[in-house]
N, C-alpha and C positions, 0 to 999 in steps of 0.2 A: 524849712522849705517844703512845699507841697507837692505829696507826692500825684503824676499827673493821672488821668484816668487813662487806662489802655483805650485805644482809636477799638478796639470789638468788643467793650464794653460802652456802651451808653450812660452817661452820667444818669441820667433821670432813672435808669434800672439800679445804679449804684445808690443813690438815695433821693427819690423821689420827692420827699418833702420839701416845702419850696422855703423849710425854717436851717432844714440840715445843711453841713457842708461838710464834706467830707475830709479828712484828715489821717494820713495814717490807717489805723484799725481804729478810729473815735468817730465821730462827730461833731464836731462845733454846731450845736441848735441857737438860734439866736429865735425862740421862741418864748412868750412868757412863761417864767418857771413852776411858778403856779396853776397853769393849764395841763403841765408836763407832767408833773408830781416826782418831777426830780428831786433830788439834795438842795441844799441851800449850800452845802462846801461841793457843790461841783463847777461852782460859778465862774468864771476865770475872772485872773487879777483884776479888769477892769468894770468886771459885772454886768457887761454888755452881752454875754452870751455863756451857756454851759455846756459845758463836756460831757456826753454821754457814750456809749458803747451802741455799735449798730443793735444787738440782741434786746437792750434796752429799748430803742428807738421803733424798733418791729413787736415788741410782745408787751412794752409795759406803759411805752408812751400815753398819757388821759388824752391827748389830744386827737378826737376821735373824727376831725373832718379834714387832716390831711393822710396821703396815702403814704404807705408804709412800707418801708425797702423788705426783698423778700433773699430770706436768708433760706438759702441752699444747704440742704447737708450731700455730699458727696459719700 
């Protein structure tokens, strides 16, 4: 079940790229993996999309013409 975004966070601040979805502490990108420069085992079972880590998705993602969720240190 997905957990939902709080109403004083803004989803598009929570991860702005329009390939992310949000999950947990993951991402679900339904991006090509080969753009990403993910894993090949982070695919999920149906190979329609892969599982990455927000820290991933903001510092190492190739894919360099969408925008990038900004990770706070407190």
């Amino acid at each position: 079940m997905e957990n939902p975004v709080p109403a004083s966070t803004p989803k598009n601040d929570n991860c702005p790229c329009p390939f992310g979805k949000p999950y947990n502490r993951i991402i679900i990108c339904s991006a090509p993996i080969e753009e990403t420069g993910a894993d090949e085992e982070w695919y999920t079972q149906d190979r329609s999309a892969h599982l990455v880590t927000r820290q991933f998705c903001a510092f190492h993602c190739r894919k360099a013409d969408v925008p990038k969720p900004v990770i706070r240190k407190f």
